[in-house]
N, C-alpha and C positions, 0 to 999 in steps of 0.2 A: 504494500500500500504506500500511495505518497499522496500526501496532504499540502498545500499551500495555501496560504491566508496571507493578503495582502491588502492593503491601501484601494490599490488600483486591480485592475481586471488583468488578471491570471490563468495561464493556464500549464497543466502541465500532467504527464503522462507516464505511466512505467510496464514494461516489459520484460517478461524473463526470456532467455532465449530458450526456443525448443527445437532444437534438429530435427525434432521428428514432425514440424510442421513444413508442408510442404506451401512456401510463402511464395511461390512463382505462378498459383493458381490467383493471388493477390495483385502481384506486379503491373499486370498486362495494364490494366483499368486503375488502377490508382497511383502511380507514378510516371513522369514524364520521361521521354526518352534517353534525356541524359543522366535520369536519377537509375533506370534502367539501364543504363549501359555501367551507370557506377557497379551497381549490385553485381552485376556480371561480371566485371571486370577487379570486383573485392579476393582480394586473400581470403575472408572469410566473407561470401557473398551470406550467409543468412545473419550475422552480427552485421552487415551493413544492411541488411534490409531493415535490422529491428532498431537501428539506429534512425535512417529517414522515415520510420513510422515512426515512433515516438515523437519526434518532429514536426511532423503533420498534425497527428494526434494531440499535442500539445498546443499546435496555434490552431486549430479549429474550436479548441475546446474552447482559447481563452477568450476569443470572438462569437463563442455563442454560436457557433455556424454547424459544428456537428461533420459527420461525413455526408457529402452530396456525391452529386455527377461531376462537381468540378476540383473532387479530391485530389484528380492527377496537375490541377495547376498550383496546387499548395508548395508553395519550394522548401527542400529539406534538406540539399546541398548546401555543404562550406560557404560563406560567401553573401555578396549582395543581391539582392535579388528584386526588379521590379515588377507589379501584379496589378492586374487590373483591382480596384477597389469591389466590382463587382463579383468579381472572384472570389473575397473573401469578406464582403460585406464588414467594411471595417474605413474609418478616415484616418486610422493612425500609422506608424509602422513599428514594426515588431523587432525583438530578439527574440532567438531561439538558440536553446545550448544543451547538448547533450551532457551527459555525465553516469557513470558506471556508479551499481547500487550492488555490492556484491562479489563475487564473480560471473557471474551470467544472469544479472540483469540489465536493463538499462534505463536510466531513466531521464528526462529531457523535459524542458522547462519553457514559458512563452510570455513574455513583458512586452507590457508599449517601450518602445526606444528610450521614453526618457526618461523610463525609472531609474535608478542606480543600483546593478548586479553586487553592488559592495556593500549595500543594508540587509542583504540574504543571510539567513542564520540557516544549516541545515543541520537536525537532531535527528538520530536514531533512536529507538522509544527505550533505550539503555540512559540517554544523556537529556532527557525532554524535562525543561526546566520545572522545579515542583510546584510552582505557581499556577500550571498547564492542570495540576490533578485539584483544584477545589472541589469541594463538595458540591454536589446536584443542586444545592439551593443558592448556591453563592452566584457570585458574576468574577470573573478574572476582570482586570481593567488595565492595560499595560502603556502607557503614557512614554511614547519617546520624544 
């Protein structure tokens, strides 16, 4: 599981990878040719595929858009990337960042541009601050 709670509109995604899914039944229709030719051309083409889902996964979520028909124009390659606004029904622009949760998972994250990646606190539920466990009746209230 991965939880974000943010200010602004977030979004973000996690995947474990499974060899035994067979992800090229996926490809054809939801990624673009060159995100396809990436996968193909990965060392480990099914860790690259669960990378550019995550990606996608994560900025559709954080736009509220969901998976449509135009999930293959979502970009989840390195890099800058321009999109029609209708494409992703959105006026802002995004970050998007992967990051490993494990050994075989992956998980991947989606901010307007102008948030700052450097206010991110990330906890595993071994380090999650004790102020997070109040009682059912209480309210946390955290003031930065």
């Amino acid at each position: 599981m991965l939880l974000a709670i943010a200010p602004d509109d977030i979004g973000v995604d996690v995947e474990c990878v499974r060899h035994d899914f067979h992800f090229q039944d996926v490809v054809d229709f939801s990624f673009s040719p060159k995100e396809k030719n990436f996968i193909k051309e990965s060392a480990d083409p099914t860790k690259a595929f669960y990378t550019l889902w995550t990606r996608k996964e994560a900025l559709v979520k954080a736009t509220a858009q969901g998976i449509n028909d135009d999930f293959n124009y979502i970009p989840s390659l390195n890099g800058s990337h321009l999109i029609d606004q209708a494409k992703l029904i959105t006026s802002l622009d995004w970050t998007t960042s992967s990051f490993p949760i494990g050994t075989d998972c992956i998980g991947a994250i989606s901010y307007p541009f102008a948030l700052n990646s450097k206010d991110f606190a990330f906890y595993t539920v071994d380090t999650i601050p004790s102020a997070l466990y109040a009682p059912s009746n209480q309210l946390v209230i955290n003031t930065i």
